[in-house]
N, C-alpha and C positions, 0 to 999 in steps of 0.2 A: 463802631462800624465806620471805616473811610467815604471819604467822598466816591472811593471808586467801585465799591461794593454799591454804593446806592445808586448809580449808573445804571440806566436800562440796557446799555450797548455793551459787548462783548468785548469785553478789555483781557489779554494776559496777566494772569497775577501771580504775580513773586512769591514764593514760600520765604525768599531770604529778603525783608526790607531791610536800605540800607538803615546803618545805626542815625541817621540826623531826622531822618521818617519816623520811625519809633520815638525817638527824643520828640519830635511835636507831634505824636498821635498820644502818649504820655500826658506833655505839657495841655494838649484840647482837655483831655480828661480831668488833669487836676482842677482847669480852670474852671472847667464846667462844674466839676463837681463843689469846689470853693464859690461859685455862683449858688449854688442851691442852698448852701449854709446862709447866704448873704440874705437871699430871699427868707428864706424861713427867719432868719434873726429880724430881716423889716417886716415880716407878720404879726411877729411876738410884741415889736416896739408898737407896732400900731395900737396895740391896748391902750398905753396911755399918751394917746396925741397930745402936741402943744406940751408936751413935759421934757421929752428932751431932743431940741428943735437942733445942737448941733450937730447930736450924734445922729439923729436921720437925717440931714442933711451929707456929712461924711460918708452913712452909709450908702446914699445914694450916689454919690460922686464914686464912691471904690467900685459900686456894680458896676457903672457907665465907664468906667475903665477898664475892667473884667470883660466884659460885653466886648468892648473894643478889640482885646486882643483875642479871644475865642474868634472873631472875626476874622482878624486876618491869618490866626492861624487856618481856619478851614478854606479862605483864601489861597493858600499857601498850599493848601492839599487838593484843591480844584486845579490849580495849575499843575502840578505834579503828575496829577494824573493823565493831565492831556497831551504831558510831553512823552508817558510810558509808551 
């Protein structure tokens, strides 16, 4: 769902998005979706803390990077919508 579906105001909505809107409503979802792999794989490592202190450490660094760009993608699609 778009930033402009979640919109309480009456906006016109395009049956035809351009193709670089689909291309980052796509890319939110991959990201997102490759987020919840992330989390679920640092649930599983938490079994055995202080065992492998680089790999949670990596893994948390690639979330907070993940994290970051799902941001500015939905950044990306808040403005989008305000210029429709």
């Amino acid at each position: 769902m778009s930033v402009c579906e979640n919109n309480n105001s009456v906006q016109p909505q395009h049956h035809h998005q351009p193709a670089q809107q689909q291309q980052q409503q796509q890319s939110t979802q991959s990201i997102a979706d490759y987020l919840a792999q992330l989390l679920k794989d640092r649930k599983q490592l938490a079994a055995f803390p202080n065992v492998f202190n680089h790999v949670e450490r990596l893994l948390d660094e690639v979330m907070l990077m993940y994290m970051g760009m799902e941001l500015r993608f939905e950044f990306r699609e808040e403005l989008a919508c305000r210029n429709v």
